[in-house]
C-alpha positions as a printed NumPy array, in Angstrom:
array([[  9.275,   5.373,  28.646],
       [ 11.259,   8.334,  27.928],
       [ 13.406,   5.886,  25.046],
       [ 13.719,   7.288,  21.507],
       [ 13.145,   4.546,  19.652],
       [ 12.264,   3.837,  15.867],
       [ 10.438,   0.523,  14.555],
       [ 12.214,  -0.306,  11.015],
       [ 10.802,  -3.064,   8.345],
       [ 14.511,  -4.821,   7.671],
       [ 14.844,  -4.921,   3.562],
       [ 17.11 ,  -7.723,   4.333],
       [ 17.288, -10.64 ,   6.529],
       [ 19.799, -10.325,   8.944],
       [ 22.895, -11.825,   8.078],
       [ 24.095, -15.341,  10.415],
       [ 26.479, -13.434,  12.304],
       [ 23.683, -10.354,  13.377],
       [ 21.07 , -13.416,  13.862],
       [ 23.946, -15.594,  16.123],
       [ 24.615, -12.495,  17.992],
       [ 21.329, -12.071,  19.537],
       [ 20.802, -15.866,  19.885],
       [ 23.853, -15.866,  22.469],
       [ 22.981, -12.926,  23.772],
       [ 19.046, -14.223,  24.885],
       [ 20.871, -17.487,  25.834],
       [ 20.069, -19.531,  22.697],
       [ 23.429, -19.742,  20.969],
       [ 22.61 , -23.79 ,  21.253],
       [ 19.36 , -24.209,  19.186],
       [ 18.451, -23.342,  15.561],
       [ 16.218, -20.716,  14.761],
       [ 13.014, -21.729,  13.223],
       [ 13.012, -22.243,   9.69 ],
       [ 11.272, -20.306,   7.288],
       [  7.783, -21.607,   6.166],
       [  7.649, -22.266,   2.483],
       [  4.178, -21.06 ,   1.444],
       [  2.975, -18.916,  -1.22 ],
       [  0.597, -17.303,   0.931],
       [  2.879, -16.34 ,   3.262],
       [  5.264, -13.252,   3.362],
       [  8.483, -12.887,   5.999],
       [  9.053,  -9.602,   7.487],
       [ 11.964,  -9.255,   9.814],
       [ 11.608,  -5.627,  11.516],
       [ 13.627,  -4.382,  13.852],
       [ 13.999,  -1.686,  17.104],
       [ 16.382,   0.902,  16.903],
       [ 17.801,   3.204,  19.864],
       [ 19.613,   5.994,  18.545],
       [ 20.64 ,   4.11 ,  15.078],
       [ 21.265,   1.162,  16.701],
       [ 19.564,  -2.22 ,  16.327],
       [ 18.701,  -3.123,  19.778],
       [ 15.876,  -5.963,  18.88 ],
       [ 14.504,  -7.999,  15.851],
       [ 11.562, -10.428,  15.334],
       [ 10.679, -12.189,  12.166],
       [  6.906, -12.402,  11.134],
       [  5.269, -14.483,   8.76 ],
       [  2.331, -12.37 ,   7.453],
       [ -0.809, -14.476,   6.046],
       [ -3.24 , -11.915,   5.716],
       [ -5.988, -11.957,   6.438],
       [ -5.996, -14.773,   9.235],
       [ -2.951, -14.608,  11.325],
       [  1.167, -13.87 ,  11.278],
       [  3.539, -15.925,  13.084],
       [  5.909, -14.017,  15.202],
       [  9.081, -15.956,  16.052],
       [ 12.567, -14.792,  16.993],
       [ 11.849, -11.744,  19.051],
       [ 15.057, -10.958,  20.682],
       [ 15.915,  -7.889,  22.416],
       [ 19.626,  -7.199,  23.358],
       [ 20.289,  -7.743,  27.661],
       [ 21.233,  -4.313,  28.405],
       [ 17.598,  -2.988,  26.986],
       [ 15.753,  -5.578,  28.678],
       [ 13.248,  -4.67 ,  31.503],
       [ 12.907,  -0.907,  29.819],
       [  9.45 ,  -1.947,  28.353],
       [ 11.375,  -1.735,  24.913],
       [  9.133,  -5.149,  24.08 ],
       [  6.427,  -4.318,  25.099],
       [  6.758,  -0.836,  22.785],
       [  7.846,  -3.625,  19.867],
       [  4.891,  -5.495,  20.058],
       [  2.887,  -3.02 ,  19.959],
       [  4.278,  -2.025,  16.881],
       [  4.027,  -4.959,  15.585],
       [  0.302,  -5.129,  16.368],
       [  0.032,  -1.972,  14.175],
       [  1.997,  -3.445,  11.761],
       [ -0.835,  -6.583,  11.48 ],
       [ -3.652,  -4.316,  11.569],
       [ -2.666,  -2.651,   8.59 ],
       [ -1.993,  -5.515,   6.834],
       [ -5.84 ,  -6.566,   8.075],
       [ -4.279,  -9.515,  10.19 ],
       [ -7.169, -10.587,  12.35 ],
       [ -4.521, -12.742,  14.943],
       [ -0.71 , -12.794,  16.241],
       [  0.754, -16.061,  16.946],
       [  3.879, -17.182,  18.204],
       [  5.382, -20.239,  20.558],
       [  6.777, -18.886,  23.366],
       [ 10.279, -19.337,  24.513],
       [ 11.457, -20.651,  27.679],
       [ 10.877, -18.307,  30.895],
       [  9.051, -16.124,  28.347],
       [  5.469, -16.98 ,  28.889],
       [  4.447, -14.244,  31.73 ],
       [  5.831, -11.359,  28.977],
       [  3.941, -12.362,  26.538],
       [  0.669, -12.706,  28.632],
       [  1.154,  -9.072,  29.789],
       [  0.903,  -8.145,  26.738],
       [ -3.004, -10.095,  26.05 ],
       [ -1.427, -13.488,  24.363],
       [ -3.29 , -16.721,  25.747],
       [ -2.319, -19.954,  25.496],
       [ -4.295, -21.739,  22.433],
       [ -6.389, -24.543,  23.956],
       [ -6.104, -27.069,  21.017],
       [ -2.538, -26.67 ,  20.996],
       [ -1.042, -25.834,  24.188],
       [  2.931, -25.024,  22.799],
       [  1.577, -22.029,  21.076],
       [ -0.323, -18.424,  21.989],
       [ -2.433, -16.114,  20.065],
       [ -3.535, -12.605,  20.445],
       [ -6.884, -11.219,  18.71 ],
       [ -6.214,  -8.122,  17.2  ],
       [ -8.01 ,  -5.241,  17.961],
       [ -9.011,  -3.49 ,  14.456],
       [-10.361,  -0.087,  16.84 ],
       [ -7.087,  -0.476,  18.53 ],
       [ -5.415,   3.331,  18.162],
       [ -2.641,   3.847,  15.742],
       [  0.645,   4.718,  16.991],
       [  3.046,   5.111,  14.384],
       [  3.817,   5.108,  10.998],
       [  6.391,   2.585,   9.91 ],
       [ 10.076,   3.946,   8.28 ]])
């Protein structure tokens, strides 16, 4: 992928508009996003990818170190799908995990998005079949540093 493209931890959670935006955009202007878990164990991250200054793609994670984060509203903008831009972002994300000595990622998949998200190792959990984890690799490589 010859992209130049920056992973960013948000120091803000996108504002409704920025969130509705990529909602319509992925086709899910009609549902509400998720809300966030109330937990004292539990941090929220949003983090975003960036093409040339420009947000293309966000994803919130709930970070619960050391057992698992829950990855939900992973949106990339249409005219950057199919350029293995999520693929890069999860990866980052992955990193992201391991250095906060997260052990799993979890997330429930959206509709049509199942086949992604097994290319990229997530299986569907056996006791409950909504949602799919991915063991993390600790000896998996490093491949950035975050901004």
């Amino acid at each position: 992928m010859d992209l130049d493209l920056q992973f960013r931890l948000l120091k803000a959670i996108p504002t409704t508009k920025q969130l509705m935006s990529y909602r319509k955009d992925a086709g899910l202007e009609g549902s509400k996003p998720r809300p966030i878990a109330v937990n004292e164990r539990c941090t929220v991250q949003w983090v975003a990818v960036e093409l040339k200054n420009k947000q293309i793609g966000i994803a919130r994670l709930e970070l619960a170190p050391p057992e698992f984060c829950f990855m939900s509203e992973l949106m990339i903008m249409s005219p950057h799908r199919g350029q293995g831009v999520g693929h890069w972002f999860i990866k980052r994300i992955e990193q992201l995990c391991l250095n906060a000595h997260i052990k799993r990622l979890m997330l429930v998949a959206g509709d049509g998005t199942d086949n992604f998200y097994k290319s990229q190792a997530f299986i569907t959990d056996p006791l409950m079949p909504r949602l799919m984890r991915k063991e993390l690799n600790p000896f998996q490589r490093k491949v950035f540093a975050p901004s």
